[in-house]
MARBA-3410 file (N, C-alpha, C, O; in Angstrom, 1 decimal):
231
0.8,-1.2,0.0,0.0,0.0,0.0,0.9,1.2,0.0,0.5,2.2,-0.7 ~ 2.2,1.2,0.9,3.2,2.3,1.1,3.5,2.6,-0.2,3.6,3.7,-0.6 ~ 3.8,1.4,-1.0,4.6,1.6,-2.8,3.4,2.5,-3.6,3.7,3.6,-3.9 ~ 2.1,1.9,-3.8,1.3,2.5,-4.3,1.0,4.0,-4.7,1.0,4.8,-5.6 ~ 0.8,4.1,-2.8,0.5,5.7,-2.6,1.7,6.7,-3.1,1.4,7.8,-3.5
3.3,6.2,-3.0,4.3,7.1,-3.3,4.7,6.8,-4.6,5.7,7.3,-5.2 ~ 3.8,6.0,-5.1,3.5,5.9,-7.1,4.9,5.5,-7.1,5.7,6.2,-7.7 ~ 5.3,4.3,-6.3,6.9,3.7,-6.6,6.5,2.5,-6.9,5.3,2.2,-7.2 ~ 7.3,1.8,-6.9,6.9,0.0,-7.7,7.5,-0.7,-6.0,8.4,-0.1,-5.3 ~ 6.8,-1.7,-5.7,7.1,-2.7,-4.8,8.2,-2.9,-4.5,8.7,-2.6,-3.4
8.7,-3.7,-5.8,10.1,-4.1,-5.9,11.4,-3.4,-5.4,12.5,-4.0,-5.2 ~ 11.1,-2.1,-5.3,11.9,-0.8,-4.7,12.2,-1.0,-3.6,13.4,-0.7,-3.3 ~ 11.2,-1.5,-2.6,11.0,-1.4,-1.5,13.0,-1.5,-0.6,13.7,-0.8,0.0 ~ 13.0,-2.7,-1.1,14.0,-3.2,-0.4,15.3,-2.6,-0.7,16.2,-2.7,0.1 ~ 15.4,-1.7,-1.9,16.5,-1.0,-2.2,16.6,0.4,-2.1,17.3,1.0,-2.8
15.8,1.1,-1.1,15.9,2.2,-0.6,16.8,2.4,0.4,16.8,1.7,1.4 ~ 17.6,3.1,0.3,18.3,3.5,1.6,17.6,3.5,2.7,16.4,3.6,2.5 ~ 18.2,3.4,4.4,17.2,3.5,5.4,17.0,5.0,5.7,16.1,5.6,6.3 ~ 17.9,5.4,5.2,17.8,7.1,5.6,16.7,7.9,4.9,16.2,8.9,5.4 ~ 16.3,7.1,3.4,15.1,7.7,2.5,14.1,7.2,3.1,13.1,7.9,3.3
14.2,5.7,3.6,12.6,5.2,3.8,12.5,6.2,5.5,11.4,6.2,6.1 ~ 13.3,6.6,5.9,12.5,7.1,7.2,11.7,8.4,6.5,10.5,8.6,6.6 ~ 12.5,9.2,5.9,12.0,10.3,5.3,10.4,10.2,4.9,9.4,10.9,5.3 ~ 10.4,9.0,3.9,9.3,8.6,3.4,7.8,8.7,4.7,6.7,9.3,5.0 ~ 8.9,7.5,5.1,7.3,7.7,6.5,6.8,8.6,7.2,5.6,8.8,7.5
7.9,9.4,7.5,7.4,10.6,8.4,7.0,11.6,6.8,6.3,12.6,6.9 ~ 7.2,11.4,6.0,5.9,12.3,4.9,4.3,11.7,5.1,3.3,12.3,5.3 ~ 4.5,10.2,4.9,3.1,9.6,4.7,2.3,9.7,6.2,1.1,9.9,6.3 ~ 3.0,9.6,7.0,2.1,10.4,8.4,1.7,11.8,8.0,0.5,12.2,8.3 ~ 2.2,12.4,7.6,1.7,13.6,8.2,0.5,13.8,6.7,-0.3,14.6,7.0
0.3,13.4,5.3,-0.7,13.0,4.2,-1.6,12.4,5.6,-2.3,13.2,6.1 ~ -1.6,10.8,6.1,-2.5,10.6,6.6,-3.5,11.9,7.9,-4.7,11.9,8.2 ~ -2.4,12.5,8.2,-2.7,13.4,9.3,-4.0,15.2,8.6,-4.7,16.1,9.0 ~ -3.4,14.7,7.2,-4.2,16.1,6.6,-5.4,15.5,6.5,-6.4,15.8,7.2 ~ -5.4,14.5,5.5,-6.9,13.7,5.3,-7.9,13.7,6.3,-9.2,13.9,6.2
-7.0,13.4,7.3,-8.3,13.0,8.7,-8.5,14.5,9.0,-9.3,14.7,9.9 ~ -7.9,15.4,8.5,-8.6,16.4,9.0,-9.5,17.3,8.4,-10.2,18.1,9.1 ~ -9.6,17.0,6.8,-10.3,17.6,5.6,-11.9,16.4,5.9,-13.0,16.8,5.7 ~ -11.5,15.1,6.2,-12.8,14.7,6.2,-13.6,15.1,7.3,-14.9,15.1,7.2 ~ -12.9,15.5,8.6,-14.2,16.1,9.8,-14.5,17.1,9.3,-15.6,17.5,9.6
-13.6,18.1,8.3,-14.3,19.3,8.0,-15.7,18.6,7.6,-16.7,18.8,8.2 ~ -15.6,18.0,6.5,-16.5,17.6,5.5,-18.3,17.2,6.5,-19.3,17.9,6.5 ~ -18.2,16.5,6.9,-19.6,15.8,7.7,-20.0,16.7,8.6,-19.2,17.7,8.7 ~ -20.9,16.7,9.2,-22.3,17.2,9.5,-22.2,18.0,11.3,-23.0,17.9,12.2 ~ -21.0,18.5,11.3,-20.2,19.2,13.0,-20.8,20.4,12.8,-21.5,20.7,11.8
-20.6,21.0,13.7,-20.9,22.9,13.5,-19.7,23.4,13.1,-18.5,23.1,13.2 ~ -20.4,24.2,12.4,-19.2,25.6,11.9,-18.3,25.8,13.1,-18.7,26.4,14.2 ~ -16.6,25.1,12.8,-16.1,26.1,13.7,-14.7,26.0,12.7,-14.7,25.2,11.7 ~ -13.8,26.5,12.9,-12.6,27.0,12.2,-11.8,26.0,11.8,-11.4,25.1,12.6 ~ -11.7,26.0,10.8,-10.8,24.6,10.7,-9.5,24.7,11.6,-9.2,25.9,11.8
-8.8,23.9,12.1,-7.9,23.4,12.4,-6.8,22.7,11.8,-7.3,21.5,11.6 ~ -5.6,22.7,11.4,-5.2,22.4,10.7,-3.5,21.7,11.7,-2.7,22.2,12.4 ~ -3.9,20.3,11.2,-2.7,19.8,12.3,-1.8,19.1,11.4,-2.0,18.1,10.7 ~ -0.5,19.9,11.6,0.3,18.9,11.0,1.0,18.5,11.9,1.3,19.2,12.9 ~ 1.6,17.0,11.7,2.5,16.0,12.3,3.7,16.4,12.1,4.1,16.8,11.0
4.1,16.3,12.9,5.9,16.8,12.2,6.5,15.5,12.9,6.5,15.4,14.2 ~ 7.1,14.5,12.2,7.4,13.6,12.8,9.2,13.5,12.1,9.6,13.4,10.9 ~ 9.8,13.4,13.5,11.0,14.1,12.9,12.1,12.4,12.9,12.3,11.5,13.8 ~ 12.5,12.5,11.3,13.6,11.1,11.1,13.9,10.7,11.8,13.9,11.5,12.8 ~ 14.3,9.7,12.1,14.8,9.0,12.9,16.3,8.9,13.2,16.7,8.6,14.3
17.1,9.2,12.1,18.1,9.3,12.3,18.9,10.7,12.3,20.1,11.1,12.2 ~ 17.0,11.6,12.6,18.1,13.4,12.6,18.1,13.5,13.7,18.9,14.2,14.3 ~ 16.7,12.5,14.6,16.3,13.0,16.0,17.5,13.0,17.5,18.4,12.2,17.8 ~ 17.2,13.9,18.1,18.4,14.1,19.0,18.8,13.4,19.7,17.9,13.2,20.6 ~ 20.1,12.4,20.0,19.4,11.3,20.8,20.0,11.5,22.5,21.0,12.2,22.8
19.3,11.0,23.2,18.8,11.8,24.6,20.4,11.3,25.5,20.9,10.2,25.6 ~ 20.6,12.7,25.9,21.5,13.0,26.9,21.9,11.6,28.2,21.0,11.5,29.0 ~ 22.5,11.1,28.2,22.4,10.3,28.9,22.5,10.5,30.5,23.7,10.7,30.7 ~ 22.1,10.5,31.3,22.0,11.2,32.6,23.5,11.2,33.3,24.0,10.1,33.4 ~ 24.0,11.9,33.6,25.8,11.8,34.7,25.2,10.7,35.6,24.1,10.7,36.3
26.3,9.7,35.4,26.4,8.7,36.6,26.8,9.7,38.0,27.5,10.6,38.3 ~ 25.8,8.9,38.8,25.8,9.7,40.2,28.0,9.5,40.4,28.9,8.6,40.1 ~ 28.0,10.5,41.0,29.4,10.9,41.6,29.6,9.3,42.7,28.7,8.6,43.1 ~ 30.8,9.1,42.7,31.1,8.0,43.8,31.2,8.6,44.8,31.7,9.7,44.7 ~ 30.8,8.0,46.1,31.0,8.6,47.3,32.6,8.4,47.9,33.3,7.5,47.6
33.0,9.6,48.7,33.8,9.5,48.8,34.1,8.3,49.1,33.2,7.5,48.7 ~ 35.3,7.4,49.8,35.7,6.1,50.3,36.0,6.8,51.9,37.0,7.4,52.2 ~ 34.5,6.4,53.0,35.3,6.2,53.9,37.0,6.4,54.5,38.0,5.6,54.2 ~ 37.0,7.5,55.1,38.6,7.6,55.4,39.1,6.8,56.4,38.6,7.0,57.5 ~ 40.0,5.9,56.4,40.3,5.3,57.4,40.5,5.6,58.7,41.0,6.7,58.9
40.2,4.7,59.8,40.4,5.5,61.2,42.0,5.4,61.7,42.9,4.5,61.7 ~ 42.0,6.5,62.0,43.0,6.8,62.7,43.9,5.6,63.1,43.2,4.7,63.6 ~ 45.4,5.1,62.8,46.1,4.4,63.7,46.0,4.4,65.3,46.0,5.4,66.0 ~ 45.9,3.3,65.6,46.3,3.8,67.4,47.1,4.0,67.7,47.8,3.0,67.6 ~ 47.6,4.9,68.1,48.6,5.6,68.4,49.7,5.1,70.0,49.1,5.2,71.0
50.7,4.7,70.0,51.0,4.1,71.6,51.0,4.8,72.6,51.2,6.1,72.4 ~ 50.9,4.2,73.8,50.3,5.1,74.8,51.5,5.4,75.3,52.4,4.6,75.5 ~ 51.8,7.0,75.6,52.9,7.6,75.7,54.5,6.4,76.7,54.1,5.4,77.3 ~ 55.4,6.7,76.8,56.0,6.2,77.7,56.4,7.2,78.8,56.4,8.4,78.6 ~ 56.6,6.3,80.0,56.4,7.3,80.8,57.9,7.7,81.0,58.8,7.0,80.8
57.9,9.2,81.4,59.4,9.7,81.8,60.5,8.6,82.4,60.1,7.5,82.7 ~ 61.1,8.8,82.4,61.8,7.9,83.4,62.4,8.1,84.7,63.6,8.6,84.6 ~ 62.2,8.0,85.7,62.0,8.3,86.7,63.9,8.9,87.4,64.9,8.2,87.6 ~ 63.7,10.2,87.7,64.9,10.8,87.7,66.4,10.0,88.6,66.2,9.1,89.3 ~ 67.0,10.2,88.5,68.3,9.3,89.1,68.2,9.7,90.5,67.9,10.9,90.4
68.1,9.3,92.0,68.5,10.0,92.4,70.1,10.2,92.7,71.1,9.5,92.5 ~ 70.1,11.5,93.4,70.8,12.4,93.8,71.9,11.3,94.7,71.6,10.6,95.7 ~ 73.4,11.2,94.1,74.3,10.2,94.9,74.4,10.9,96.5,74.6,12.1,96.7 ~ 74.4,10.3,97.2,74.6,10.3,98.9,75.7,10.7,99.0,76.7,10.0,98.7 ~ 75.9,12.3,99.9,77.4,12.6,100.1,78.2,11.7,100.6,77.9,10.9,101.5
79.6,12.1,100.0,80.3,10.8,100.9,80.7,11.5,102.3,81.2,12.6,102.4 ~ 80.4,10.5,103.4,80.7,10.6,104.6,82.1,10.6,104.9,82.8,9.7,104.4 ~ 82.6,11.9,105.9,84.0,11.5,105.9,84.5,10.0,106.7,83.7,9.4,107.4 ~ 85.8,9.5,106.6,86.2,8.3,107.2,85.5,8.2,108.5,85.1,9.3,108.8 ~ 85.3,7.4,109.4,84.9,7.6,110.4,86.1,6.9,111.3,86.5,5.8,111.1
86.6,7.6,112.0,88.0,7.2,113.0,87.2,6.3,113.6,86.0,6.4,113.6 ~ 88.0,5.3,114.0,88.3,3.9,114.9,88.0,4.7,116.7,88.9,5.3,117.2 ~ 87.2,4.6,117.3,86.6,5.4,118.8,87.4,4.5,119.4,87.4,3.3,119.3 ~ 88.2,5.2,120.0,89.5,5.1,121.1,88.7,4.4,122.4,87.7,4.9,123.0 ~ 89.4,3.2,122.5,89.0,2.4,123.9,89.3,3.0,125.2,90.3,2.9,125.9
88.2,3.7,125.5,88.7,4.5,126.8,89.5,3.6,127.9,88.7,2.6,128.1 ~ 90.2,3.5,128.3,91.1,2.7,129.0,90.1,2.9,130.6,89.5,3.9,131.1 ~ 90.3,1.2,131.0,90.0,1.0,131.8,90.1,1.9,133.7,91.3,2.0,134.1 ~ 89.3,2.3,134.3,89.5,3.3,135.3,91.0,2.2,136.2,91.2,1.0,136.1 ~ 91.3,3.0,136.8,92.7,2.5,137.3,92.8,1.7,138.4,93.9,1.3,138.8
91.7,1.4,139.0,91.5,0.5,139.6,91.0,-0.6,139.6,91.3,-1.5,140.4 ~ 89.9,-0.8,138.4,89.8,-1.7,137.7,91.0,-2.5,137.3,91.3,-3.7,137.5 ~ 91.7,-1.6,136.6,93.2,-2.5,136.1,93.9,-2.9,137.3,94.5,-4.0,137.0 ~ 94.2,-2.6,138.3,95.2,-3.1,139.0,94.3,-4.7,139.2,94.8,-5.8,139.0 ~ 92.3,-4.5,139.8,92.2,-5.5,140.0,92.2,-6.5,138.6,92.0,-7.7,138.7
92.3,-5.9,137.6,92.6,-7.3,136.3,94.1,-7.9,136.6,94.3,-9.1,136.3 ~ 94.7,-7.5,136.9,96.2,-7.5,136.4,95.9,-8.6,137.9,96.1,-9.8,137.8 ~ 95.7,-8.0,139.0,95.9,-9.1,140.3,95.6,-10.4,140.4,96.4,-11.3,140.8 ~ 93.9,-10.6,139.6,93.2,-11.8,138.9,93.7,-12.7,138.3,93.5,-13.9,138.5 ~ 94.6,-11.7,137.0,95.6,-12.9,136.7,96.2,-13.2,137.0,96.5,-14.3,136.5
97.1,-12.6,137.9,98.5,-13.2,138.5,97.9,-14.5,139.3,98.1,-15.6,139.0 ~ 97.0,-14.0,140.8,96.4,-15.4,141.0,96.0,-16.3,140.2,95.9,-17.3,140.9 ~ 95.5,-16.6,138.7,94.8,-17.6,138.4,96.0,-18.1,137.8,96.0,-19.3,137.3 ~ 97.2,-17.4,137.7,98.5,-18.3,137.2,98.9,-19.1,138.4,99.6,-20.1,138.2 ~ 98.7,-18.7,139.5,99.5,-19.7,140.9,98.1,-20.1,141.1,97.8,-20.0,142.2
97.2,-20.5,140.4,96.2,-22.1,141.3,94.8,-21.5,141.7,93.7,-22.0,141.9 ~ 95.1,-20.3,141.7,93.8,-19.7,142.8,92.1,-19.4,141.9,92.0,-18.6,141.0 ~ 91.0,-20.3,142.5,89.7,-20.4,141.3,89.6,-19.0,141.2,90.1,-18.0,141.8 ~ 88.8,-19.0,139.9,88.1,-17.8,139.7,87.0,-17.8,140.4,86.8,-16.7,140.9 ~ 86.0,-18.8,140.7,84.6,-18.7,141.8,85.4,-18.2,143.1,84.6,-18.0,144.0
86.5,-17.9,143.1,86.8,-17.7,145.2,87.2,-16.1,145.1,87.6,-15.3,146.0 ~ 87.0,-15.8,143.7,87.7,-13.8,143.1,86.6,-13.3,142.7,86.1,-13.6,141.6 ~ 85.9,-12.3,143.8,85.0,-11.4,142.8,85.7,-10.5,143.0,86.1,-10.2,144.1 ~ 86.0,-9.6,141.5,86.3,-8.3,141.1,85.7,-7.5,141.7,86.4,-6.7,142.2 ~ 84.0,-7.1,141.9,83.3,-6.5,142.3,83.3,-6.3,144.2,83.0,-5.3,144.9
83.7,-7.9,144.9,83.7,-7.5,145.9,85.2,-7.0,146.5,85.3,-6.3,147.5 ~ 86.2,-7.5,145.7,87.2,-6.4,145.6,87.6,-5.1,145.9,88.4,-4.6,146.7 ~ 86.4,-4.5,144.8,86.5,-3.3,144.6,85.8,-2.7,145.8,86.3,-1.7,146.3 ~ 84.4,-3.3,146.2,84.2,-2.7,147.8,85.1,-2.5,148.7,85.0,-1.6,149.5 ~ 86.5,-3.6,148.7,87.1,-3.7,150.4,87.9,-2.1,149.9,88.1,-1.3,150.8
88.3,-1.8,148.4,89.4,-1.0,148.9,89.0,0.4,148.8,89.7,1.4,149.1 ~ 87.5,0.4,148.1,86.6,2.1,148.2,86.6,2.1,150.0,87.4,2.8,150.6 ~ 86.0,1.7,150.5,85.9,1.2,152.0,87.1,1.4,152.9,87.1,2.2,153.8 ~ 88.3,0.7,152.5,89.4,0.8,153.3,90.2,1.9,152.9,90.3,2.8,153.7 ~ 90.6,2.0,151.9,91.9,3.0,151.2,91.3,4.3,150.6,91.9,5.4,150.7
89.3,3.9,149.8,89.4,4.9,149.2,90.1,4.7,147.6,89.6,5.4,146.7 ~ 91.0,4.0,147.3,91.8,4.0,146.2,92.9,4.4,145.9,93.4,4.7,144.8 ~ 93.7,4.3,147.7,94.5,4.8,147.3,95.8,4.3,148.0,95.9,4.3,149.2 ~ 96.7,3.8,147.4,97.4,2.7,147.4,98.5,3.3,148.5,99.0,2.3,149.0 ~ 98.9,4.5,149.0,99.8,4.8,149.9,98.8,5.0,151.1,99.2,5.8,152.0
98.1,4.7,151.2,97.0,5.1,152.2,97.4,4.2,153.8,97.2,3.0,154.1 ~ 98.1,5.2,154.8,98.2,4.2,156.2,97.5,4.4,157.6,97.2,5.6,157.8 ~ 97.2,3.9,158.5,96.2,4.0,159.2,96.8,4.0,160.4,97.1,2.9,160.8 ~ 97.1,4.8,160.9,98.0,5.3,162.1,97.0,5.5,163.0,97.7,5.6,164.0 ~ 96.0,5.5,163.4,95.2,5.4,164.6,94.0,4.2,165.2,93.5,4.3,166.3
93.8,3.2,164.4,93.4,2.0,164.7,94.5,0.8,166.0,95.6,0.9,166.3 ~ 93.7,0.0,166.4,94.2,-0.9,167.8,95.6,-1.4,167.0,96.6,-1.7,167.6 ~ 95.6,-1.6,165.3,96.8,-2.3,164.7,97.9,-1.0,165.0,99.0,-1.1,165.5 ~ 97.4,-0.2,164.7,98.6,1.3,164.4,99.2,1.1,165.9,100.4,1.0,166.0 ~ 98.2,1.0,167.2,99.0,1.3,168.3,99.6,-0.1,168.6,99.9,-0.3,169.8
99.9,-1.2,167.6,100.8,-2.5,168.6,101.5,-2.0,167.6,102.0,-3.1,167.5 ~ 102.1,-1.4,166.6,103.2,-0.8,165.7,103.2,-1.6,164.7,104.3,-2.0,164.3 ~ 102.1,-2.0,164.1,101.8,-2.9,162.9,100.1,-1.7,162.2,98.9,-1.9,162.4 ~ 100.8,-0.6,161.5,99.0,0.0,161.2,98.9,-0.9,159.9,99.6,-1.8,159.5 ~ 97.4,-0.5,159.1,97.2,-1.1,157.9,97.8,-0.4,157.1,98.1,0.8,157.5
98.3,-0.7,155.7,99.2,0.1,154.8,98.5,-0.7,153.2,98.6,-1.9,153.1 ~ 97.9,0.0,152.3,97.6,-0.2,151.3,96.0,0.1,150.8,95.0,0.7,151.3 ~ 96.2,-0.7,149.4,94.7,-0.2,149.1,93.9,-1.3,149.8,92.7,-0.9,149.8 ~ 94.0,-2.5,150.4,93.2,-2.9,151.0,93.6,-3.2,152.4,93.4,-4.3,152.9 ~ 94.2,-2.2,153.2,94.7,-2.1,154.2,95.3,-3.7,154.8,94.7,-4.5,155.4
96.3,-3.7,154.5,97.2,-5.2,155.1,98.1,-4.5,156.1,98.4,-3.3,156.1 ~ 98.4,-5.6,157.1,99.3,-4.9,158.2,100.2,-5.8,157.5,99.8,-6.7,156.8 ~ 101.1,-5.5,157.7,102.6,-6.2,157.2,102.6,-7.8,157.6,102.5,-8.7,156.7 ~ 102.8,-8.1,158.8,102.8,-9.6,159.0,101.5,-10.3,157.9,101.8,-11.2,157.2 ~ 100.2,-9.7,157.8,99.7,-10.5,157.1,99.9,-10.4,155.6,99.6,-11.4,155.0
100.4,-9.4,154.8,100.6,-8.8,153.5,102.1,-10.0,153.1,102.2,-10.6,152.0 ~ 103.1,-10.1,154.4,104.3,-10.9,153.9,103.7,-12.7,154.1,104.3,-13.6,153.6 ~ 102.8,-12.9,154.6,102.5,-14.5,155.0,101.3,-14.6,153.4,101.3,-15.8,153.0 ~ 100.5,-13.7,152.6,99.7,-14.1,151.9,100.5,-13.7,150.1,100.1,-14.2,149.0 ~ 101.4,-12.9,150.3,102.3,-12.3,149.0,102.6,-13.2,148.1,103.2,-14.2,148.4
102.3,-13.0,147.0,103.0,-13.9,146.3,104.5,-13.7,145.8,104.8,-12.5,145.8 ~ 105.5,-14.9,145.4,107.2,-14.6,144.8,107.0,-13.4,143.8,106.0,-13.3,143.2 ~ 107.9,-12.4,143.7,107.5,-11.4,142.6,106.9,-10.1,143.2,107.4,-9.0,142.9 ~ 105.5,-10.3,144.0,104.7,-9.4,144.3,104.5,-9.2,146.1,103.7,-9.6,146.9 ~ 106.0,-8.4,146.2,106.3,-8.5,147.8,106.1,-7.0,148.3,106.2,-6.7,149.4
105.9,-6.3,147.6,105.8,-4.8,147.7,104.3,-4.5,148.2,103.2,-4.7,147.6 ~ 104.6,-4.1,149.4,103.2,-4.0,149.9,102.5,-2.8,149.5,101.3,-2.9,149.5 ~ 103.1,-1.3,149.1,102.3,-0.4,148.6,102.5,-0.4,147.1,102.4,0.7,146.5 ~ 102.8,-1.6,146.4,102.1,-1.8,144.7,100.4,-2.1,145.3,99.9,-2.6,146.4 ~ 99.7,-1.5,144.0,98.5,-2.2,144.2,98.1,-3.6,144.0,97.1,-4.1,144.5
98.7,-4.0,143.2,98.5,-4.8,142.3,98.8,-6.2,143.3,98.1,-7.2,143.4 ~ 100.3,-5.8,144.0,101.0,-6.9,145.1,99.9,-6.7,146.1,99.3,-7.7,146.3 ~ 99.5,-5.9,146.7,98.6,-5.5,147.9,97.2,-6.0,147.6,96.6,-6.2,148.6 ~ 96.4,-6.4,146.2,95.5,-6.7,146.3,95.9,-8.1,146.3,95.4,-8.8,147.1 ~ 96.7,-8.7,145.6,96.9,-10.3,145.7,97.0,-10.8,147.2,96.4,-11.8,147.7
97.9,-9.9,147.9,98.1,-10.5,149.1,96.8,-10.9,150.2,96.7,-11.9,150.9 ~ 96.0,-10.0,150.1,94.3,-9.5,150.9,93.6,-9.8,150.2,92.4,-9.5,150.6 ~ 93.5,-10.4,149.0,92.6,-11.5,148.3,92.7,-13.0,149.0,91.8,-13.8,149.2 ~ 94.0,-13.1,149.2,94.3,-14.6,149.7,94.2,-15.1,150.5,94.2,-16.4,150.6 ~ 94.1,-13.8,151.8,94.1,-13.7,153.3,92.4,-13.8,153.5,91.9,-14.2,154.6
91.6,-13.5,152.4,90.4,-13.2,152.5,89.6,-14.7,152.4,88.9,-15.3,153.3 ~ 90.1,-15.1,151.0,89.6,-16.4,150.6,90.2,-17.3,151.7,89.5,-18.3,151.8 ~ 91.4,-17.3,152.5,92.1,-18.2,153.8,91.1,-18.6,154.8,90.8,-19.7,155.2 ~ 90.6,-17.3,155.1,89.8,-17.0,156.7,88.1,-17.0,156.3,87.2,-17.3,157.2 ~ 87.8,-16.7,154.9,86.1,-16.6,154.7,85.8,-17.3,153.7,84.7,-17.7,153.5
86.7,-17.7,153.2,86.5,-18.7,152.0,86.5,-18.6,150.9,86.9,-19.4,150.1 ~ 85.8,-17.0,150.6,86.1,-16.1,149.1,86.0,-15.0,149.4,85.4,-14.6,150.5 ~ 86.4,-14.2,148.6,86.3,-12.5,148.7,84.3,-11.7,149.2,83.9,-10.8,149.9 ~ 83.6,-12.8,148.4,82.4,-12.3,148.7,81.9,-12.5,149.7,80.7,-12.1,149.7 ~ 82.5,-13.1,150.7,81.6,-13.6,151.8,82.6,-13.0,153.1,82.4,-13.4,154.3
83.6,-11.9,152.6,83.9,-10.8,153.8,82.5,-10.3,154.6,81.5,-9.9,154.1 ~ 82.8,-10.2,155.9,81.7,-9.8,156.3,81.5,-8.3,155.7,80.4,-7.7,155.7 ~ 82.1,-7.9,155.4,81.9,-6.4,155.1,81.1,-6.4,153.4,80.1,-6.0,152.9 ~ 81.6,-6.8,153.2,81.0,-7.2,151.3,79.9,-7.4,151.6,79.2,-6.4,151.7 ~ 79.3,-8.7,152.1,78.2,-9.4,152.4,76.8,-8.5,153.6,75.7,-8.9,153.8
77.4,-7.1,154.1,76.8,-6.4,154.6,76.2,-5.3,153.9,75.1,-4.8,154.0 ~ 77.0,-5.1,153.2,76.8,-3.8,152.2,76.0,-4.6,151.3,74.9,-4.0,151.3 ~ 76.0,-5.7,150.4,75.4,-6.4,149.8,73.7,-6.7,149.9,72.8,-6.9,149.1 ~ 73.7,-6.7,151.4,72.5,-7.1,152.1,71.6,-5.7,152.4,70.3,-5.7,152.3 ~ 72.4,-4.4,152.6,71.7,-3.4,152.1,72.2,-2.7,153.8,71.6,-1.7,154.2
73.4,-3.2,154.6,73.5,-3.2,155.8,75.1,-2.0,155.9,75.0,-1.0,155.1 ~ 75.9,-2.1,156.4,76.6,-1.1,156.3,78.1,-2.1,156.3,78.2,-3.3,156.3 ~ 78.9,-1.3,156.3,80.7,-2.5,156.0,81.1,-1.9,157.4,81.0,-0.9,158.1 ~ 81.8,-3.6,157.4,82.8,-3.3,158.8,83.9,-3.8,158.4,83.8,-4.5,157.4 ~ 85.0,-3.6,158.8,86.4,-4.2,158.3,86.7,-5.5,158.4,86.1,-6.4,159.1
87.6,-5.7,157.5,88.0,-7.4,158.2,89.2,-7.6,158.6,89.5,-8.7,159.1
END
């Protein structure tokens, strides 16, 4: 019917370019589009103005072809989180401060024994070299007979006691009268105003007659809380 109307032969059909035959069609629309409008003029409507519509139907291959929309933007990529970071180290804790040095400290000097002490060391040992126990020697009661008798003091003589008037007084630190100082003396220690000879002698005389130095009546009074008498 398309060949007919465009007074072409059939056989044509297929050797048209595609670019003529669009041309073609969009002509024969817009023929179909007049007709249909010349025949409503025609029939039995009211008078009103013709109208006149043409088709404009545009090639197919002039038509514009549509914009393709922008692909949406990519989002950014998530920023990575932060590294963890290490947890500080701590200062290090300051040196302390080295400790002055102290000067040497000297060697504290052995105060030397009071002087009566030493005679009674020195006497102790001489007796424990000749035989005599150490249970029968107190140092301490010792040291009462001759605070008591002498005082401490090794020239010390007693010129007015019953011995002084038969012409024998006491003479030393633990007051010996001569006959007894020469019968208790030891070889060596004959000197009756040494202290050292003077206490051996009236140590010996002591432990002879009482049995030990501690059990002088005079030690053993004072000890008891009673007062000293001589021996």
């Amino acid at each position: 019917m398309r060949a007919a109307f465009l007074g072409d032969k059939s056989d044509r059909q297929h050797r048209v370019p595609p670019k003529t035959r669009a041309l073609q069609l969009g002509t024969a629309a817009a023929a179909f589009g007049v007709l249909g409008v010349l025949a409503g003029v025609g029939g039995p409507q009211p008078q009103q103005p013709a109208v006149q519509t043409a088709a404009v139907v545009t090639p197919i291959d002039q038509a514009v072809p549509l914009r393709p929309e922008p692909a949406a933007a990519p989002r950014p990529a998530a920023e990575p989180a932060p590294a963890a970071q290490p947890a500080p180290e701590a200062a290090p804790a300051p040196e302390a401060a080295p400790a002055p040095e102290q000067p040497p400290v000297e060697p504290v000097e052995q105060k030397p024994v009071d002087q009566i002490g030493a005679w009674i060391d020195e006497a102790i040992r001489v007796m424990e070299q000749n035989g005599i126990s150490r249970d029968q020697v107190d140092a301490e009661a010792i040291r009462t007979i001759i605070m008591h008798e002498s005082n401490g003091d090794p020239s010390a003589t007693n010129n007015w006691d019953s011995n002084a008037a038969a012409g024998t007084p006491s003479i030393g630190l633990m007051q010996t009268i001569e006959p007894t100082f020469q019968s208790f003396a030891l070889p060596g220690h004959e000197d009756i105003y040494n202290p050292v000879d003077n206490i051996i002698a009236a140590t010996r005389y002591a432990i002879s007659r009482y049995g030990s130095v501690a059990d002088v009546p005079g030690v053993s009074g004072v000890r008891s809380g009673g007062s000293y008498m001589g021996y």
